[in-house]
C-alpha positions as CSV (number, residue, x, y, z in Angstrom):
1,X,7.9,40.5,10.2
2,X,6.3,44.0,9.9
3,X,2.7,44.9,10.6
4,X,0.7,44.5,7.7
5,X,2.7,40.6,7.2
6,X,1.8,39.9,10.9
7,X,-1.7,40.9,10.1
8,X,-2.1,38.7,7.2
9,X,-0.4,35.8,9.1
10,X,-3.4,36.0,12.3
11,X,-6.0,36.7,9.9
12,X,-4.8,33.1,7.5
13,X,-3.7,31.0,9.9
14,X,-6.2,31.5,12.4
15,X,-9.1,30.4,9.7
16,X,-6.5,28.0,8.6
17,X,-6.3,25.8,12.2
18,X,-10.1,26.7,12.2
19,X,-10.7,25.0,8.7
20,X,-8.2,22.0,9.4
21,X,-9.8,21.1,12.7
22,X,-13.3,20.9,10.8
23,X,-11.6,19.1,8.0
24,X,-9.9,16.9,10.7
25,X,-13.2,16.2,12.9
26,X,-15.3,15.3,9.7
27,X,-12.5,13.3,8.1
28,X,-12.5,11.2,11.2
29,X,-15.7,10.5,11.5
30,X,-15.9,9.5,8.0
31,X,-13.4,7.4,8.5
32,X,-14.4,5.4,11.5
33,X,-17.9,4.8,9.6
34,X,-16.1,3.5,6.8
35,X,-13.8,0.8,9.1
36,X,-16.7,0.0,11.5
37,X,-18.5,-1.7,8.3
38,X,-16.2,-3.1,6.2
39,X,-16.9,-7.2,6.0
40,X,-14.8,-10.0,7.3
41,X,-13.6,-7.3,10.0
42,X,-12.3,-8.6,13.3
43,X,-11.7,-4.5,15.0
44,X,-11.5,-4.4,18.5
45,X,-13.1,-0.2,19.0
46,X,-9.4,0.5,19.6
47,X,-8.0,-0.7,16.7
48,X,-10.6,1.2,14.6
49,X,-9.2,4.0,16.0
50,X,-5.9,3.5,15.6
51,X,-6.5,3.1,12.2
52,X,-8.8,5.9,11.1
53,X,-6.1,8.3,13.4
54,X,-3.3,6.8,11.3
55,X,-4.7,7.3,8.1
56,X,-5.8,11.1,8.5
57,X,-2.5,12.3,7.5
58,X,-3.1,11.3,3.9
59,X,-6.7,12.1,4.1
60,X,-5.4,15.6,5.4
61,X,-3.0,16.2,2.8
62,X,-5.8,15.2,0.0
63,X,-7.5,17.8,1.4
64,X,-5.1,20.6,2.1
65,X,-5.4,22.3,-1.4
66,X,-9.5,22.7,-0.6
67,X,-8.0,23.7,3.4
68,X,-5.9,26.9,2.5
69,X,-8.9,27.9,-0.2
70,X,-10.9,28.6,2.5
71,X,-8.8,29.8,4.9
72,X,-7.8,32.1,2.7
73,X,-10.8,33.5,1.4
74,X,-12.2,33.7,5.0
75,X,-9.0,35.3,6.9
76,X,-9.0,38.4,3.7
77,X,-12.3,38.3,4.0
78,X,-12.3,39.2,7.6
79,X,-9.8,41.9,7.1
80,X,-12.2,43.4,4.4
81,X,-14.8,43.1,6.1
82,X,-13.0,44.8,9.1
83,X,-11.9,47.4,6.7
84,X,-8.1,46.4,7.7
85,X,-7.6,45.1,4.0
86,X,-8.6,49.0,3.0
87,X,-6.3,50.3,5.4
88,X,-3.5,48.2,4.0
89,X,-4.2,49.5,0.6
90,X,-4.3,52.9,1.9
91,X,-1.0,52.6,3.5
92,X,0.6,51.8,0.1
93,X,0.5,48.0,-0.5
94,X,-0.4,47.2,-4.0
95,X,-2.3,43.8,-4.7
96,X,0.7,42.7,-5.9
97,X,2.1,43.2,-2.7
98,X,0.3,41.7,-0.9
99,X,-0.1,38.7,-2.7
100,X,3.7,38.0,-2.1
101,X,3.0,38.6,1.7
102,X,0.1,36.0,1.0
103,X,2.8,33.6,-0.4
104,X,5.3,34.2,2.3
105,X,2.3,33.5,5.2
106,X,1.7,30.0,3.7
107,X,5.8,28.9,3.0
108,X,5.5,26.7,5.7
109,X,2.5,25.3,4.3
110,X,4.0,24.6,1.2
111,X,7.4,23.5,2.4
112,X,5.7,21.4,4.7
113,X,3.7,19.5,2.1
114,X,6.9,18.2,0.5
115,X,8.4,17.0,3.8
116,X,5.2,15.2,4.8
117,X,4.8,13.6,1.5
118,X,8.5,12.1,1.5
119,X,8.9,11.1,5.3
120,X,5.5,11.7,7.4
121,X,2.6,10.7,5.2
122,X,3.7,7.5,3.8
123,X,5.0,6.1,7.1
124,X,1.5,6.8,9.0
125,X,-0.5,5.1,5.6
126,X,1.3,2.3,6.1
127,X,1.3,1.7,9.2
128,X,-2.7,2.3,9.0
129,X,-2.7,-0.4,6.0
130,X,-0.7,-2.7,8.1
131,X,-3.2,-2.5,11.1
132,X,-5.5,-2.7,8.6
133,X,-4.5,-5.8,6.9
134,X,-4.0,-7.8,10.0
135,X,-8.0,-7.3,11.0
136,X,-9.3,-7.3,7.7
137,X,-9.4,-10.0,4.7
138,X,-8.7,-8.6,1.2
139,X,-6.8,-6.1,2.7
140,X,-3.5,-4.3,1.4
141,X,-2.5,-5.5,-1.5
142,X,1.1,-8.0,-0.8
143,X,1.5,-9.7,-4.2
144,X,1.7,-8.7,-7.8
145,X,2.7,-9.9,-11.2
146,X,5.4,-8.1,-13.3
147,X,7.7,-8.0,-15.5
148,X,11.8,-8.2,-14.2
149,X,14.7,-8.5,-16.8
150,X,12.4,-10.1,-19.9
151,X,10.7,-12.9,-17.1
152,X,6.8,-12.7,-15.9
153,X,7.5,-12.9,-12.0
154,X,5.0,-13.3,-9.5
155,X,6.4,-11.7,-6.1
156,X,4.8,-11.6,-2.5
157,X,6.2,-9.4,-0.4
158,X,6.0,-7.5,2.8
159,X,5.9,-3.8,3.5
160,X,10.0,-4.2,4.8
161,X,11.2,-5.8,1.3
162,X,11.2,-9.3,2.6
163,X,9.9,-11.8,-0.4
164,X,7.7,-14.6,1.0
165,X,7.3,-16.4,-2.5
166,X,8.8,-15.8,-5.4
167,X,7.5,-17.1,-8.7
168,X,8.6,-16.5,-12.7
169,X,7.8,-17.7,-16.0
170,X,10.1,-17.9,-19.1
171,X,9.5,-18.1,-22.6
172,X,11.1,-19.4,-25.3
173,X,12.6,-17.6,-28.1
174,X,9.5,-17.7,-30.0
175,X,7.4,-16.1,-27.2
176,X,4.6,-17.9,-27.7
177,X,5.5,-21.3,-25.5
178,X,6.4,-21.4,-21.7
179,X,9.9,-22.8,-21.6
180,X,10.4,-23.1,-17.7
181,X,8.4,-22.4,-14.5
182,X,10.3,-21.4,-11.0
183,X,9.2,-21.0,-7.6
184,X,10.8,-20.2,-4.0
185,X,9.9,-19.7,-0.9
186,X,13.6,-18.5,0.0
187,X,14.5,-15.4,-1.7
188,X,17.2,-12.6,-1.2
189,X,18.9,-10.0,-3.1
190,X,22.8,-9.8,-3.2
191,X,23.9,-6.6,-4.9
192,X,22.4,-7.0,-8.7
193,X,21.4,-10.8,-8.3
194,X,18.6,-12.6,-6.8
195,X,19.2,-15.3,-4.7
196,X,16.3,-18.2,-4.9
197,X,17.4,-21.2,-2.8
198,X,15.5,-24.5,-2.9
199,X,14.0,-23.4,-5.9
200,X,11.6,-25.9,-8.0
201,X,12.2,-25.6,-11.4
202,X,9.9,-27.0,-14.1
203,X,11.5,-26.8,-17.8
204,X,9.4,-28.0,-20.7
205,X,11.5,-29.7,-23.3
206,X,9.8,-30.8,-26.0
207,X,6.8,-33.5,-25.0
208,X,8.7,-33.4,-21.6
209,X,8.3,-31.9,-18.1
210,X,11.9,-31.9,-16.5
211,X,11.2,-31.2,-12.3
212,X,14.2,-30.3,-10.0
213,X,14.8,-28.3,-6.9
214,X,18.2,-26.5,-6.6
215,X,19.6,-23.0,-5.4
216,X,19.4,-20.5,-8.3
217,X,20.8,-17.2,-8.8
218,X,20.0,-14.6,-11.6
219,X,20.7,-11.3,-12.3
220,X,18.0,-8.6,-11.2
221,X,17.2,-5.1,-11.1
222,X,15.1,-5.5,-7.9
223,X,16.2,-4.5,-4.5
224,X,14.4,-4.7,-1.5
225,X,13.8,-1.1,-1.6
226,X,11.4,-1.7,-5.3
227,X,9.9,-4.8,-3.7
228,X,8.8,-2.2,-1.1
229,X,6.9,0.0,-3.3
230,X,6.0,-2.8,-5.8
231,X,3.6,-4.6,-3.6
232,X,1.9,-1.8,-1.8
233,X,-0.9,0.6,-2.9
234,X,0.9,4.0,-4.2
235,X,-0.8,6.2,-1.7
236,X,1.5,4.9,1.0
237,X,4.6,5.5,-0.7
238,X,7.4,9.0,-0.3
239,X,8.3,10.9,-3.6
240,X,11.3,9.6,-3.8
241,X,10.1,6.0,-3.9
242,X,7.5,6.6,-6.8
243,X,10.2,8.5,-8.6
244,X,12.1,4.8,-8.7
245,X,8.5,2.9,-9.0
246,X,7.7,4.9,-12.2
247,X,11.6,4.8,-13.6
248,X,11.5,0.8,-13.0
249,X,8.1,0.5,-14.9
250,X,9.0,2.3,-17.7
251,X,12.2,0.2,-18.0
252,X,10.6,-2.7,-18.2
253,X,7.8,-1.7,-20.5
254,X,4.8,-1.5,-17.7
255,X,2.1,0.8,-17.0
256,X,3.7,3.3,-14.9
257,X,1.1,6.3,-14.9
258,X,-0.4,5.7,-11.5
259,X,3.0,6.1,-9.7
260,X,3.9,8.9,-12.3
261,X,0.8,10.7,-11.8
262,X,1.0,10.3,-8.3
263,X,4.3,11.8,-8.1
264,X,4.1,14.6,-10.0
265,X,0.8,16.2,-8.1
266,X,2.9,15.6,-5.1
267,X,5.7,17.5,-6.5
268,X,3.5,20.4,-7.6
269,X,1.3,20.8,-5.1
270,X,2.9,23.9,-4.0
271,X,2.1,25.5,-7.3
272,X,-1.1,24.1,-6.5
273,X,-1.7,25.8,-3.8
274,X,0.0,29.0,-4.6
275,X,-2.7,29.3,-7.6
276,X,-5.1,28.6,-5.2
277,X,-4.6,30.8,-2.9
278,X,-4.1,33.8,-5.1
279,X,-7.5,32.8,-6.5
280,X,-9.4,32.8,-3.4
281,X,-7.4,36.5,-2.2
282,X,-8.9,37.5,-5.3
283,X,-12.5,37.5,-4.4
284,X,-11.4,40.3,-1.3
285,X,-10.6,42.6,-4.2
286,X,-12.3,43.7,-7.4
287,X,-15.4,43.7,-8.1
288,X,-16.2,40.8,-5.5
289,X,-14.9,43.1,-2.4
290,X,-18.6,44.7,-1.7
291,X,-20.1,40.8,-1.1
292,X,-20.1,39.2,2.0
293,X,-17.6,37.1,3.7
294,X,-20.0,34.1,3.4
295,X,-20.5,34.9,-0.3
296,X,-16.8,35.2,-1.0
297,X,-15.8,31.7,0.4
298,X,-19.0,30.1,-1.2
299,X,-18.1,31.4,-4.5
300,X,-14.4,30.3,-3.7
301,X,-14.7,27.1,-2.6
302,X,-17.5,26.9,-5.7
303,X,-14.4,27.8,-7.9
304,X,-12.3,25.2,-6.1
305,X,-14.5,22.3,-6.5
306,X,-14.6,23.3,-10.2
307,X,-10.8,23.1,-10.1
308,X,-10.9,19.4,-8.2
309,X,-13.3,17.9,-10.9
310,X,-11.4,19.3,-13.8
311,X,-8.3,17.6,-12.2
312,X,-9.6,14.4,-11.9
313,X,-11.0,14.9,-15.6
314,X,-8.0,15.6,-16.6
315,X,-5.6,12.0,-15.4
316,X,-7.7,10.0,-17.7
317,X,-7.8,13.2,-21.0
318,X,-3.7,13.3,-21.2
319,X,-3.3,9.3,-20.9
320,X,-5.7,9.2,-23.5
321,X,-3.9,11.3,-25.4
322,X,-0.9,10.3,-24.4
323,X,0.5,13.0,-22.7
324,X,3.0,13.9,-20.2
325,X,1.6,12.8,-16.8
326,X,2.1,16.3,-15.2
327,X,0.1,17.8,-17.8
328,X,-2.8,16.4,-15.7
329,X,-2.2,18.6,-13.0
330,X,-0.6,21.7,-15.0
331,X,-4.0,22.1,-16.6
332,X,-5.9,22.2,-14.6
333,X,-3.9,24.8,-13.1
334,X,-5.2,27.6,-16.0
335,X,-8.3,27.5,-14.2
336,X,-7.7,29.9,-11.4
337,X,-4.9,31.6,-13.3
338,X,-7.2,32.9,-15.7
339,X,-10.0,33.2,-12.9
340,X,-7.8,35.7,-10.5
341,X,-7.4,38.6,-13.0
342,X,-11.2,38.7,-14.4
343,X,-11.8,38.6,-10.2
344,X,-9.7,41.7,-9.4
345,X,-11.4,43.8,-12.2
């Protein structure tokens, strides 16, 4: 690492621990309020710890686009202030230049925010819904209806996979009578078959209600693994799980946009911040370079929050319209893209 990149690295990541621990002190504060006065709570002051600690990873990472804004804005516009950025021009670093340099400062950063959201992030929300659930009624969600190989099955499950009840409905041919009603409290999976045992069946036949209870097995395209993501809130799940959450609703004809959406601005939140950052180095350059520090990062974070509304503007325009769920956040993404070159001028 030469000079100049080792003074761009001090300048970033200093404002960027400096940003994160504000981020981190509000966040937890928030957080705690919001626990201490939910209803029907039975939190012991450690517990409501525990829980507002374990969910600040996701709260964090929610965050970190709006975190390396400002840290980078205020770290370039130290060194401009300082006249160091001057002295890098002078030395021969174009803008481009130094943009890269930018870029290469915060690979960790973006690295780092696909790790966390496959193994670190998901693990700490559950845990934090977990905690949650146990001291709260109406807590995580552990039951859903869908729809598995043509049937309407009701499953409650557990974060681990485990099934506690099973339940399915099947219609006749003419899909517009039930033709039999199962339900068991003893459910596994063998390979690409689900195992109910003890089951109650109920099969209408005419004018007549046939009851029996006997071990049944089907075919299935649920593991334990989907039953996993199927019955917990999206936000606690790794990429890799609401890739095969999004694949399995779109086989079986459901809603999959939440888990789609989800996954793709997970994916692309490098580019995210890569546009973001370029954005807020371009207000140390340009026109922009003879304003304060203060006024730099007001105007960039001002730019940012612009770029977080039209994001969250944009999930409901392309399912409207039908589009490709990344779309949402690729849009959005023209914002500071065509910001940064009117900036530099």
């Amino acid at each position: 690492m030469n000079r100049s990149t080792w003074l761009l690295a001090r300048a970033i990541w200093v404002s960027f621990f400096i940003v994160c621990l504000v981020f981190f002190g509000l966040e937890l504060v928030f957080r705690i309020l919001d626990e201490a006065k939910l209803p029907h709570t039975n939190y012991s002051a450690e517990e409501i710890a525990l829980v507002s600690l374990s969910g600040m990873p996701r709260r964090l990472y929610l965050d970190l686009p709006l975190m390396v804004l400002i840290a980078v804005a205020a770290g370039l516009g130290g060194l401009a202030q300082s006249s160091e950025l001057t002295i890098l021009r002078a030395a021969g670093l174009s803008i481009r230049q130094i943009f890269l340099k930018i870029i290469w400062v915060l690979s960790p950063i973006l690295i780092g925010s696909i790790v966390v959201a496959e193994v670190g992030m998901p693990n700490a929300e559950r845990f934090s819904q977990a905690l949650k659930d146990a001291n709260v009624s109406g807590g995580v969600k552990d039951s859903i209806w869908t729809r598995e190989s043509g049937r309407y099955v009701f499953v409650e499950g557990a974060a681990d996979g485990s099934v506690r009840l099973w339940k399915q409905i099947e219609m006749n041919e003419s899909r517009d009578e039930i033709a039999q009603l199962t339900a068991s409290q003893a459910v596994s999976f063998q390979g690409n078959q689900v195992e109910l045992a003890d089951a109650r069946v109920l099969t209408f036949a005419g004018d007549r209600i046939l009851a029996e209870n006997r071990a049944l097995s089907q075919a299935s395209n649920l593991t334990e693994r989907q039953v996993r993501w199927l019955v917990q809130n999206p936000d606690a799940l790794s990429l890799s799980e609401l890739w095969d959450a999004a694949s399995y609703l779109t086989d079986e004809g459901l809603n999959a946009r939440a888990h789609s959406q989800l996954f793709w601005q997970r994916l692309l939140l490098p580019v995210t911040l890569i546009a973001l950052a370029l954005l807020a180095s371009a207000t140390a350059f340009g026109s922009m370079r003879s304003l304060g520090m203060s006024t730099r990062v007001f105007i960039a974070v001002l730019i940012g929050l612009v770029f977080k509304y039209a994001m969250d503007m944009a999930s409901p325009a392309v399912f409207l319209a039908g589009g490709h769920p990344s779309l949402a956040i690729i849009l959005p993404l023209c914002i500071p893209l065509l910001l940064t070159p009117r900036l530099l001028r």
